[in-house]
DSSP file (Angstrom, degrees, kcal/mol; ACC not computed):
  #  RESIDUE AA STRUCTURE BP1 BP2  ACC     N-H-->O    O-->H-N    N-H-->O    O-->H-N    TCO  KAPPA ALPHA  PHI   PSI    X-CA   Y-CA   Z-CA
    1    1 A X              0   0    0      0, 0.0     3,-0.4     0, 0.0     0, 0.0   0.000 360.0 360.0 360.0 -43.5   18.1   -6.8   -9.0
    2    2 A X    > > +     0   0    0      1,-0.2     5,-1.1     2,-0.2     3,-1.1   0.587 360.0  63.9 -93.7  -2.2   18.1   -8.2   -5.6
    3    3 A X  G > 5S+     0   0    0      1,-0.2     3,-2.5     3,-0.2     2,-0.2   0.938  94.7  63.6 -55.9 -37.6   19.6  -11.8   -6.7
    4    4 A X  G 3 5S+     0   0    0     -3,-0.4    -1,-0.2     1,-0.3    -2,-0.2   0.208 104.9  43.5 -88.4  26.3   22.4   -9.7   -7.7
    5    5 A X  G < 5S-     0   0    0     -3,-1.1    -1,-0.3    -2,-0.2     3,-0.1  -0.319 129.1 -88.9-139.7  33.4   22.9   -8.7   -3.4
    6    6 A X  T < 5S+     0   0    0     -3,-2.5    -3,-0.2     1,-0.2    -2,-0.1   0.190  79.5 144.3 117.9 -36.0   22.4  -12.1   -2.5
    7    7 A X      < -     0   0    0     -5,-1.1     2,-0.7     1,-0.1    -1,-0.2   0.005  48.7-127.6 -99.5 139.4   18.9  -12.6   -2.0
    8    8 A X        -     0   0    0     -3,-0.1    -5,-0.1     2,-0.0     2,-0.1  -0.794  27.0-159.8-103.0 125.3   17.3  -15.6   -2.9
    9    9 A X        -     0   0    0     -2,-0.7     2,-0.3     1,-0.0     0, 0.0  -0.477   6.3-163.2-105.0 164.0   14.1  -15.0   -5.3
   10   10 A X        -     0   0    0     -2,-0.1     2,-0.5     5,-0.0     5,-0.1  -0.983  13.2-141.8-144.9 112.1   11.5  -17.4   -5.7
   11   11 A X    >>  -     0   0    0     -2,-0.3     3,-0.7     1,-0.2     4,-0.6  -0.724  11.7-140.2 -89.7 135.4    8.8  -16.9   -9.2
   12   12 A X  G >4 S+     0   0    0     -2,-0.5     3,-2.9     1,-0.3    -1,-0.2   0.985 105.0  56.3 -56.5 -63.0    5.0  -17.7   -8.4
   13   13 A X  G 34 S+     0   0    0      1,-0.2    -1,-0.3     3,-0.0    -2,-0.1   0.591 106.2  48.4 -80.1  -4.6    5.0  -19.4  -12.0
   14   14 A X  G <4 S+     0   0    0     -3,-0.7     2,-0.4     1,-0.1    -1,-0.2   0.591 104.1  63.8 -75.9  -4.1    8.0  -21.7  -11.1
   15   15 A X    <<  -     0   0    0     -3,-2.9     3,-0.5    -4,-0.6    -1,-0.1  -0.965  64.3-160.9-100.7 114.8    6.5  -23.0   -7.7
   16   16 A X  S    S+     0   0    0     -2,-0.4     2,-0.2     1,-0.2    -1,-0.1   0.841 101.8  30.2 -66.3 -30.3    2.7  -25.2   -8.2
   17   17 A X  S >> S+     0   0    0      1,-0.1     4,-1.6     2,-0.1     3,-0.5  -0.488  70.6 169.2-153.7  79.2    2.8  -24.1   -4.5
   18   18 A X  H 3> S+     0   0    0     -3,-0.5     4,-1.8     1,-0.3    -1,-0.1   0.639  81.4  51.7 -45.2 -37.1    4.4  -21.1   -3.4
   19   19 A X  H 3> S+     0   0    0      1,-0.2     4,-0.5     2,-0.2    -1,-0.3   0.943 112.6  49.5 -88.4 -55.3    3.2  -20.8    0.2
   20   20 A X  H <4 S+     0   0    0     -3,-0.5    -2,-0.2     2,-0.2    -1,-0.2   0.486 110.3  50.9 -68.8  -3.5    4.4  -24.6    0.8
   21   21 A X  H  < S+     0   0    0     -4,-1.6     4,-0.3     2,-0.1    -2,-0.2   0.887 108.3  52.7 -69.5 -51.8    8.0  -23.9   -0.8
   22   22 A X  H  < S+     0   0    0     -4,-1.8     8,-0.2    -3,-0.3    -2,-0.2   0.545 107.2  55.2 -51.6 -27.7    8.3  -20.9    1.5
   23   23 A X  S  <>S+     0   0    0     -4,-0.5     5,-3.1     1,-0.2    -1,-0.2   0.528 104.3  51.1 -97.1 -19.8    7.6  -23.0    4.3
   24   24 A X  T   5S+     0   0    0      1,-0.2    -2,-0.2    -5,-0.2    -1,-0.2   0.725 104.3  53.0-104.5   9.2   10.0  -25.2    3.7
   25   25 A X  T   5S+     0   0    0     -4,-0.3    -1,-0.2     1,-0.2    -2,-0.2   0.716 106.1  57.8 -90.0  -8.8   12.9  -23.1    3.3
   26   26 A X  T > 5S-     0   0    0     -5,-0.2     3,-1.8     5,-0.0    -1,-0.2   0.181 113.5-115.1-112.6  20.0   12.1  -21.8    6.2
   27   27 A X  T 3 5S-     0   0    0      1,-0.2    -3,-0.2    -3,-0.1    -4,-0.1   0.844  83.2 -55.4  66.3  26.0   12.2  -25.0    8.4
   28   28 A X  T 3 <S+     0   0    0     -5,-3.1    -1,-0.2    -8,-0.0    -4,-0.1  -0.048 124.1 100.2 113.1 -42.7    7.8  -24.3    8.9
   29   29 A X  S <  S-     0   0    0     -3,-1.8     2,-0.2    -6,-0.2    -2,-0.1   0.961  72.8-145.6 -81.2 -74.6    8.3  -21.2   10.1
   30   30 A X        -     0   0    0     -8,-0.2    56,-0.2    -4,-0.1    55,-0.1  -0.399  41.3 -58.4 116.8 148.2    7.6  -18.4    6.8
   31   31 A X        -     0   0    0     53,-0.4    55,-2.2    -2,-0.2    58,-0.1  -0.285  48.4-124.6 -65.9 140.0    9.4  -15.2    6.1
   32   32 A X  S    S+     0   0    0      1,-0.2    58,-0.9    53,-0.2     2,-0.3   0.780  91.9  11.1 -46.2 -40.9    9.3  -12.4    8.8
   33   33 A X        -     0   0    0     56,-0.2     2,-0.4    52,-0.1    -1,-0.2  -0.978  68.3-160.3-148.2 144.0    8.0   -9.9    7.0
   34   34 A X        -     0   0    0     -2,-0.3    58,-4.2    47,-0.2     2,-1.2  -0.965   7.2-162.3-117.6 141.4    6.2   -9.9    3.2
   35   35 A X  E     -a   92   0A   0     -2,-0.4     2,-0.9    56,-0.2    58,-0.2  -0.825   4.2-155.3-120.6 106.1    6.0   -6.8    1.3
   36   36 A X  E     +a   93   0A   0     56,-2.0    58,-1.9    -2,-1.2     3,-0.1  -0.808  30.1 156.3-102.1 108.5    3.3   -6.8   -2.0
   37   37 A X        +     0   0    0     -2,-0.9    -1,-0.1    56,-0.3    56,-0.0  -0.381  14.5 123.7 -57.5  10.8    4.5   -4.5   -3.7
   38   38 A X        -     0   0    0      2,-0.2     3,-0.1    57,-0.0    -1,-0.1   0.933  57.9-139.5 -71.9 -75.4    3.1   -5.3   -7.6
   39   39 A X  S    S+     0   0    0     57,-0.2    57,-0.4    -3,-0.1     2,-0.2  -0.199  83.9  20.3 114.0 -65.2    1.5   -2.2   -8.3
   40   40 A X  S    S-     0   0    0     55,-0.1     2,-0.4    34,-0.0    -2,-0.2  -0.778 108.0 -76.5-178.5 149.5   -1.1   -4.0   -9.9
   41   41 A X        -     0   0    0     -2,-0.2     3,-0.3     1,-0.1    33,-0.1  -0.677  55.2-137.5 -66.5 131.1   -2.4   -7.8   -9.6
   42   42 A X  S    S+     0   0    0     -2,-0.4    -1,-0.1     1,-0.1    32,-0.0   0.649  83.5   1.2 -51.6 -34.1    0.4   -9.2  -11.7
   43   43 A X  S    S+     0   0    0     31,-0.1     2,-0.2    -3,-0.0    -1,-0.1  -0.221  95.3 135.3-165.7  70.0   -1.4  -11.5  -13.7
   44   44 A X        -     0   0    0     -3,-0.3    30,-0.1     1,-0.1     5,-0.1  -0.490  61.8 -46.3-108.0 178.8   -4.8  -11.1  -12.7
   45   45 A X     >  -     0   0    0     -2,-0.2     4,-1.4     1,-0.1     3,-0.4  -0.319  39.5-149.4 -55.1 115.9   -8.5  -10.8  -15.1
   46   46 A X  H >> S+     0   0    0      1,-0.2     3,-1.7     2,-0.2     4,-1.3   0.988  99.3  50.6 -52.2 -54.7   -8.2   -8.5  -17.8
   47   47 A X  H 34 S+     0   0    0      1,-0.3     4,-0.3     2,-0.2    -1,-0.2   0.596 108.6  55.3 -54.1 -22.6  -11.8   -7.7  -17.7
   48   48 A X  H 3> S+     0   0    0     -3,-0.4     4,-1.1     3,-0.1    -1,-0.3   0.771 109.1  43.9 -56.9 -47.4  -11.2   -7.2  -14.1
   49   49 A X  H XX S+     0   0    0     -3,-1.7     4,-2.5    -4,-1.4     3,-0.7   0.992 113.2  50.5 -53.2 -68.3   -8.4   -4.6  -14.7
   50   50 A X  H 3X S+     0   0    0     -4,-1.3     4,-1.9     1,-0.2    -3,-0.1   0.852 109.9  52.7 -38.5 -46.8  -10.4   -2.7  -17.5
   51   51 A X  H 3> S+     0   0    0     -5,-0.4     4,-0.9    -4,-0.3    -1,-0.2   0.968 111.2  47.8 -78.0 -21.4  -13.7   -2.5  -15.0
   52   52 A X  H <X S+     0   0    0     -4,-1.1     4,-0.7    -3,-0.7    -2,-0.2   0.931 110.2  48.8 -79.7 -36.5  -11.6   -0.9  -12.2
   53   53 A X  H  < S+     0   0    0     -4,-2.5     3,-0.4     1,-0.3    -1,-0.2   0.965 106.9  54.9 -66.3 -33.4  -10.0    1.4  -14.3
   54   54 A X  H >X S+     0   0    0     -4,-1.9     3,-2.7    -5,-0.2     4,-0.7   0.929  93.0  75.1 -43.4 -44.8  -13.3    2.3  -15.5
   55   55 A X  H >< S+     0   0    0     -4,-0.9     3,-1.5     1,-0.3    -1,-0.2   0.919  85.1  68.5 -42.2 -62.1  -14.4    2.9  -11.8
   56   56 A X  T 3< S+     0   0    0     -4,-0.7    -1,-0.3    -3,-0.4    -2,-0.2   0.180  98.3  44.4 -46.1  -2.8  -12.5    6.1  -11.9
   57   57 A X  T <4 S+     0   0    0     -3,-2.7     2,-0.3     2,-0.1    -1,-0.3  -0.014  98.2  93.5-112.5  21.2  -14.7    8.0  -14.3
   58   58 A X  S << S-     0   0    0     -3,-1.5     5,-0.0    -4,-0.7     3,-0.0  -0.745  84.2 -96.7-111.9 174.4  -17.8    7.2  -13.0
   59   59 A X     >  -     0   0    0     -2,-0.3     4,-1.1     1,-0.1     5,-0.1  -0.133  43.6-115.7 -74.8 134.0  -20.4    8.5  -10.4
   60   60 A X  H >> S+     0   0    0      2,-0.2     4,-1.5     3,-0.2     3,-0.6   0.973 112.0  57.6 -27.5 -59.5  -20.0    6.7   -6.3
   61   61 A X  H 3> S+     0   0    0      1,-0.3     4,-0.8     2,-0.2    -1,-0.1   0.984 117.1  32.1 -61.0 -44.9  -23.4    5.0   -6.4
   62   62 A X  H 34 S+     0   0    0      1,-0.2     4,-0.4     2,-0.1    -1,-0.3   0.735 121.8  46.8 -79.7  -4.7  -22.4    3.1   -9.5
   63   63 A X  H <X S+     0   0    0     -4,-1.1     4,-1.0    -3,-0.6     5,-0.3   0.946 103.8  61.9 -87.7 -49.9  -18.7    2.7   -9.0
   64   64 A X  H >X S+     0   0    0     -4,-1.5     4,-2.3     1,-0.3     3,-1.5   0.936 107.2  45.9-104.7 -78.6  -19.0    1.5   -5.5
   65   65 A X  H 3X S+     0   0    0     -4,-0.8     4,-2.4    -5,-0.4    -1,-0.3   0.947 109.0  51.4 -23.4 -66.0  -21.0   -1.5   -6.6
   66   66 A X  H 3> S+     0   0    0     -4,-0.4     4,-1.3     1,-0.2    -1,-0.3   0.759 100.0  64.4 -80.8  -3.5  -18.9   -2.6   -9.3
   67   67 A X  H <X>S+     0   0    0     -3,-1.5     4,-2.1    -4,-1.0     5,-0.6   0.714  96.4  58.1 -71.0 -32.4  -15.9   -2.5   -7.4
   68   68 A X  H  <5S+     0   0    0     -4,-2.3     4,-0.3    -5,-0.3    -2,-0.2   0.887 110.1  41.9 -73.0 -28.6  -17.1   -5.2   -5.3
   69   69 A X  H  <5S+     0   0    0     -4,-2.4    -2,-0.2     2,-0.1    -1,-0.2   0.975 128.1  25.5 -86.7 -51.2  -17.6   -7.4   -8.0
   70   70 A X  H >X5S+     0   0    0     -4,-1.3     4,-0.7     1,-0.2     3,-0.6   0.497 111.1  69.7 -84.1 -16.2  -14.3   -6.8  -10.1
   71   71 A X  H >X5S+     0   0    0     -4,-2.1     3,-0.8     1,-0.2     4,-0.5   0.844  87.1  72.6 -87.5 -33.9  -12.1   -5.5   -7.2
   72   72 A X  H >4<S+     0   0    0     -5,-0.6     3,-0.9    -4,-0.3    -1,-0.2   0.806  85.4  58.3 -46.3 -24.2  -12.1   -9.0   -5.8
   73   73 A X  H X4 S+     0   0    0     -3,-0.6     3,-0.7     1,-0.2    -1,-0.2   0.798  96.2  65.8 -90.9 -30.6   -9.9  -10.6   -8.3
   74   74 A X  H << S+     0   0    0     -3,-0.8     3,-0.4    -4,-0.7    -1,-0.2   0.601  80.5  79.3 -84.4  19.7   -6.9   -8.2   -7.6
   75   75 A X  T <<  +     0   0    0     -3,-0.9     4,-0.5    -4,-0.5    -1,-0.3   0.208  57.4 106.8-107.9  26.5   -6.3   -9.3   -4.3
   76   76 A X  S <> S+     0   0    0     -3,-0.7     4,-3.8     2,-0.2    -1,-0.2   0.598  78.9  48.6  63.8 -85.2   -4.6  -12.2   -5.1
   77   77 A X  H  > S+     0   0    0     -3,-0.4     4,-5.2     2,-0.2     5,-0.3   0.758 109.6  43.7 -17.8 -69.0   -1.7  -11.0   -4.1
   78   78 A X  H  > S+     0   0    0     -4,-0.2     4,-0.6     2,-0.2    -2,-0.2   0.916 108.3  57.7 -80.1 -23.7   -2.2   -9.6   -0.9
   79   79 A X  H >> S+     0   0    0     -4,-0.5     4,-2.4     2,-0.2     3,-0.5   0.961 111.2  55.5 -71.1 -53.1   -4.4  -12.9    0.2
   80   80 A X  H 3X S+     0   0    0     -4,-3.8     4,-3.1     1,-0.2    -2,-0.2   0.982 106.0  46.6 -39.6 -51.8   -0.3  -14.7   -1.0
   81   81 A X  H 3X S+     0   0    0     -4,-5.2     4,-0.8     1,-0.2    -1,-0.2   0.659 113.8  54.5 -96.0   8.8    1.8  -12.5    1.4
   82   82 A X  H X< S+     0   0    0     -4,-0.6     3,-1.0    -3,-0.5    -1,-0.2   0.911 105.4  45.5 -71.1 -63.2   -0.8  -13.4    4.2
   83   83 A X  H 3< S+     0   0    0     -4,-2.4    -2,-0.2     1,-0.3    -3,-0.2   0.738 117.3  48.9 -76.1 -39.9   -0.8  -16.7    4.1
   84   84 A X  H 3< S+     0   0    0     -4,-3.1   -53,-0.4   -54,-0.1    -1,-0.3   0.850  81.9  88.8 -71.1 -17.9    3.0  -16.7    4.0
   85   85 A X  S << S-     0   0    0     -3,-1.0   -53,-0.2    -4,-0.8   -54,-0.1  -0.033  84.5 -99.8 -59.1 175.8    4.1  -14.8    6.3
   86   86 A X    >   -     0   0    0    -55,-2.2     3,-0.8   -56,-0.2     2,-0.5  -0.342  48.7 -82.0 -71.4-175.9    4.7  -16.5   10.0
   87   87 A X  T 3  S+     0   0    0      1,-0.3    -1,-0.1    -3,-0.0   -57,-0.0  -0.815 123.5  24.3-104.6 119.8    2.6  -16.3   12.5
   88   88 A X  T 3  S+     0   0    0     -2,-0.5    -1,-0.3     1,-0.1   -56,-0.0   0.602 100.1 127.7  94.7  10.5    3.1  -12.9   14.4
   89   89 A X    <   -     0   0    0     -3,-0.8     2,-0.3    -7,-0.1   -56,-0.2   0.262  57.3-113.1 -67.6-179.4    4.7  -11.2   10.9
   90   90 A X        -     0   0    0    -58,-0.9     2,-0.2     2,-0.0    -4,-0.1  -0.830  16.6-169.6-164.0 139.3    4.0   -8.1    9.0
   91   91 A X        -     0   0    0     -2,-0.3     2,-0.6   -58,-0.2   -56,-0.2  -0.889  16.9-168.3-120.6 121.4    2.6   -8.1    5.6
   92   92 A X  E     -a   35   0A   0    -58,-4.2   -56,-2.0    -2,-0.2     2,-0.4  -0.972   7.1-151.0-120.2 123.4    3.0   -4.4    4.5
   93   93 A X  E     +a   36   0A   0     -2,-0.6     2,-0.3   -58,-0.2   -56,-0.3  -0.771  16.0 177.8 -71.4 130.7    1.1   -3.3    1.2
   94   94 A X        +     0   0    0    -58,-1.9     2,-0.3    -2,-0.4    -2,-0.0  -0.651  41.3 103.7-139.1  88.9    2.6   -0.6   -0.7
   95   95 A X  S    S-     0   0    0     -2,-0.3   -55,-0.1   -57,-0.1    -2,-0.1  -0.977  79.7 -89.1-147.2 152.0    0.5   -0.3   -3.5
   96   96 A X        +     0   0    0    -57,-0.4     2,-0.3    -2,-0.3   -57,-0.2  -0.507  47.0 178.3 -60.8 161.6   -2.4    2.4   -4.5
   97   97 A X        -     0   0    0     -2,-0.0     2,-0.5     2,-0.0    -2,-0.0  -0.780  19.0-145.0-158.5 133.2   -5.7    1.1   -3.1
   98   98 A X        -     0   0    0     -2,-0.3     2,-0.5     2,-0.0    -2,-0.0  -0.984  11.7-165.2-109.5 137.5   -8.6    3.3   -3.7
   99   99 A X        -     0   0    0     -2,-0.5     2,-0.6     2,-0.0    -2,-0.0  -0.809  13.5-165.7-111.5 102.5  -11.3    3.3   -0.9
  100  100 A X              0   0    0     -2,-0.5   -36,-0.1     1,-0.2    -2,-0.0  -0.302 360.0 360.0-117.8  70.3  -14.5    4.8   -1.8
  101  101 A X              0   0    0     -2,-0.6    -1,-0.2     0, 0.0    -2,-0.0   0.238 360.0 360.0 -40.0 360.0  -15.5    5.0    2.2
């Protein structure tokens, strides 16, 4: 949808190195602002997916653990629109994240 206003899109699975592509379209610099937006890890561990949704019928003391281990793998994503943005940017999330503070 947004090629079709202009925009130029760039696919993770056409690039070996997304974050040095970005950089060079952008003379060094990196996009102003990245928005992750997915949803969901796009193409992250199934068995990672399956144990977080699992997290959500279970008890704190046992959820809380096993988030730490399986929650790692969807952040993928968000670890990408750091590391592109420039320096002095904003990387805005807009995804669920559940917090078990």
């Amino acid at each position: 949808m947004t090629q079709r206003h202009g925009i130029e899109v760039l696919d993770v699975r056409e690039h070996e190195n997304l974050p040095e592509t970005i950089r060079e379209l952008t003379d060094g610099r990196g996009p102003d602002s990245v928005i992750d937006a997915v949803g969901m890890e796009a193409h992250g561990s199934p068995v990672g997916k399956i144990a977080q949704q699992l997290t959500g019928f279970l008890p704190d003391s046992i959820a809380q653990p096993m988030m730490q281990k399986a929650g790692v793998d969807r952040l993928n994503v968000l670890h990408l629109a750091i590391e592109i943005v420039r320096r002095g940017g904003t990387t805005t999330v807009d995804r669920p994240i559940r917090c078990r503070c």
